[in-house]
Steps between C-alpha positions, in 0.01 A plus 500: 500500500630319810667112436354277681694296748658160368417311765072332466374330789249175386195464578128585389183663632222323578343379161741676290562314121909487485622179628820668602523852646778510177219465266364825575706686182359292248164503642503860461654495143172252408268744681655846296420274189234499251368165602125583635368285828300215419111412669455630804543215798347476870703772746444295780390679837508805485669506897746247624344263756630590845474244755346602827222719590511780340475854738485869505762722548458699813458851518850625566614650871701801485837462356389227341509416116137534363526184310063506421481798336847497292378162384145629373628811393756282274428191443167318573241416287172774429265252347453102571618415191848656595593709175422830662826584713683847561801306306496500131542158341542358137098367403418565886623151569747630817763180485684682846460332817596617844660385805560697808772477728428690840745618799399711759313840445211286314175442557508128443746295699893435373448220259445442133136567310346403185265815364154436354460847305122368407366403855777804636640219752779339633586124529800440749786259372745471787759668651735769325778316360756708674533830714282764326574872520158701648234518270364304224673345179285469203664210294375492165503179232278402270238235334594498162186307375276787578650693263606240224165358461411838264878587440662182424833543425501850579408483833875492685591862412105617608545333821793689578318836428234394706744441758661852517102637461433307784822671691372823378129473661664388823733830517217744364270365799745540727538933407163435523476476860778658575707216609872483421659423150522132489828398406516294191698188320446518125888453429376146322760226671232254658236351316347396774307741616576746244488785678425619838351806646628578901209698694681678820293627743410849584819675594765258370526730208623853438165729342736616193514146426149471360367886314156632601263534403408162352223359343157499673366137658169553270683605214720166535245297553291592202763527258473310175661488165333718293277306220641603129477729330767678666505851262650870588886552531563578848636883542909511571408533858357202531687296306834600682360417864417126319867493380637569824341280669575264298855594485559500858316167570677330236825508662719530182420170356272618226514808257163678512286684239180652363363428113271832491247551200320829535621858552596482824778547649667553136337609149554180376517119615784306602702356791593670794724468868550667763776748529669496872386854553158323453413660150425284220712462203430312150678162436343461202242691204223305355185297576600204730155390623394285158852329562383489893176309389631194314805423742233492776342244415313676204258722717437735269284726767899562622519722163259762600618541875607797602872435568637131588771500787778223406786331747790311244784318573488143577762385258555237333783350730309558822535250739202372711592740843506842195186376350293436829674829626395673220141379484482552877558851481342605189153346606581710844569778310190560283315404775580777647461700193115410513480687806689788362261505184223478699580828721563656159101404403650267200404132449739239510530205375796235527617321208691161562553277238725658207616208202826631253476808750885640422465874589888533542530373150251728338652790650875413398621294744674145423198274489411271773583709783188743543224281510168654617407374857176656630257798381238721569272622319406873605184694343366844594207515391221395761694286686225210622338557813624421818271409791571411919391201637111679556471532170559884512707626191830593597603850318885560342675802678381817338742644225745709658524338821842499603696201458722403825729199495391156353538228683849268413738298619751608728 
């Protein structure tokens, strides 16, 4: 695992709980505990109030960014109440909130935005604080009540998933329509705004940068997390293109791995990586998921899944920059594993809050150092069905269809 730098920035995102940016550490060690949330409190709104009027975003001119679609695609709301988004979030309480910071090659003029993603509009704030490359920056942060009024003192480390699901949306919409990768800050040294996501416009990138095909709009856009249960192991094939995905969008910071409980892709249950030739090899023999079920948060449903894909690391003696880093990129990670899964016809469900969680340990390691991060459930079986904005049931690929590329990070 990588150290993280020694040098921590202060300061905290909107609404977050730690008084100090230097807090963060032991607001993770309370969260990993076995301490359960208390009553549920108000979130709040579920959207920042913008000032302004709020506006459309323009259709886009050519060799422009197209700003309207990548947002709907990614991040706006699919039902008033605003729980139904093409993100995944912790209790579908979505704690990220977006600013936009557009230079030339936009549809909207140079100048900083505020983003609605229930009304799908734009409130101006004032001019860009400083000379902006072309294209739009997506600066992420977050309300922390939203997702502390159910998750109490849990809800720091599923904020920062959200945050890298959030990142993950925004770069699967853009394969969607074919626009250039967006280049992306997960590294963890600000928190404020946590991350940000750069969109260039058409031509600014090279083609390589960003592998086709990726996933369809409708697809994207009616993508949920499947409902539990979550049964059927995933064959070796499938489970491998989740892995690297994972892998590669994980930049190193996290180890990655797969608790599998039926007969595929081995006679019998255990843990399993990914080799670099892209085979998968057994870290471990015996039945994990049971184990899997308590440390998250006692869901027992997680015991009959399928397999349950698992980033550790995290230690112990992380600093705030690793642990935000960490998050960052594991919540961008499985997000992307979703839409691996869901070419593969599996559900997918991700699983966020883990308590006494020590993977590392179980398998050998020095304790403390191999914390569980993030999950997904997988299941085989009937995955849940999927359905476009119509109505009209979306199908999974038939078996057999050839697998090109995922979609990563460059």
């Amino acid at each position: 695992m990588t150290r993280p730098p020694s040098d921590v920035p202060t300061g905290v995102p909107t609404g977050a709980a730690p008084s100090a940016d230097a807090d963060l550490p032991a607001v993770l060690a309370r969260a990993r505990g076995a301490e359960t949330p208390g009553p549920d409190t108000p979130p709040g709104p579920p959207v920042p109030h913008w000032p302004g009027p709020a506006r459309p975003v323009p259709a886009a001119r050519p060799g422009e960014v197209d700003l309207g679609p990548l947002l709907r695609l990614s991040l706006a709301a699919r039902d008033a109440g605003g729980r139904l988004r093409p993100a995944s979030s912790a209790g579908g309480l979505h704690p990220v909130d977006v600013r936009l910071t557009v230079g030339a090659a936009a549809p909207l003029p140079p100048g900083r935005y505020g983003y609605d993603p229930l009304a799908d509009r734009v409130h101006r704030l004032g001019a860009a604080p400083g000379p902006v490359p072309p294209g739009v920056r997506a600066e992420l942060s977050v309300t922390l009540a939203r997702t502390r009024s159910h998750y109490g003192h849990r809800a720091w480390p599923l904020a920062l998933l959200d945050t890298g699901h959030a990142v993950a949306a925004l770069w699967l919409a853009a394969g969607a329509l074919g626009a250039p990768a967006p280049v992306l800050d997960l590294d963890g040294a600000r928190a404020e705004p946590l991350a940000t996501v750069h969109l260039p416009p058409p031509g600014s990138a090279p083609a390589a940068a960003h592998p086709r095909p990726a996933p369809e709009a409708r697809r994207l856009l009616a993508r949920r997390s499947a409902p539990p249960p979550l049964t059927g192991a995933p064959d070796a094939a499938a489970l491998a293109a989740v892995l690297a995905v994972v892998e590669t969008a994980g930049d190193g910071v996290l180890g990655w791995c797969a608790a599998v409980g039926g007969p595929a892709p081995e006679p019998a249950p255990g843990l399993f990586a990914l080799r670099p030739g892209g085979a998968l090899r057994r870290l471990a023999s015996g039945e994990a998921r049971p184990t899997l079920a308590a440390w998250a948060a006692g869901q027992g449903w997680i015991a009959e899944s399928g397999a349950v894909l698992l980033g550790y690391g995290c230690p112990d003696d992380a600093d705030a920059v690793h642990i935000r880093r960490a998050h960052l990129r594991a919540g961008h990670a499985v997000g992307l594993a979703q839409a691996v899964a869901d070419r593969h016809g599996l559900g997918a469900r991700p699983v966020g809050a883990w308590q006494r969680a020590d993977l590392g340990a179980a398998l050998g390691e020095p304790p403390g150092r191999g914390w569980v991060v993030h999950g997904l459930a997988l299941g085989a079986d009937g995955p849940s069905p999927v359905h476009d904005a119509s109505g009209a049931r979306v199908a999974p690929e038939p078996a057999g269809t050839p697998r090109p590329q995922e979609p990563h990070p460059c």
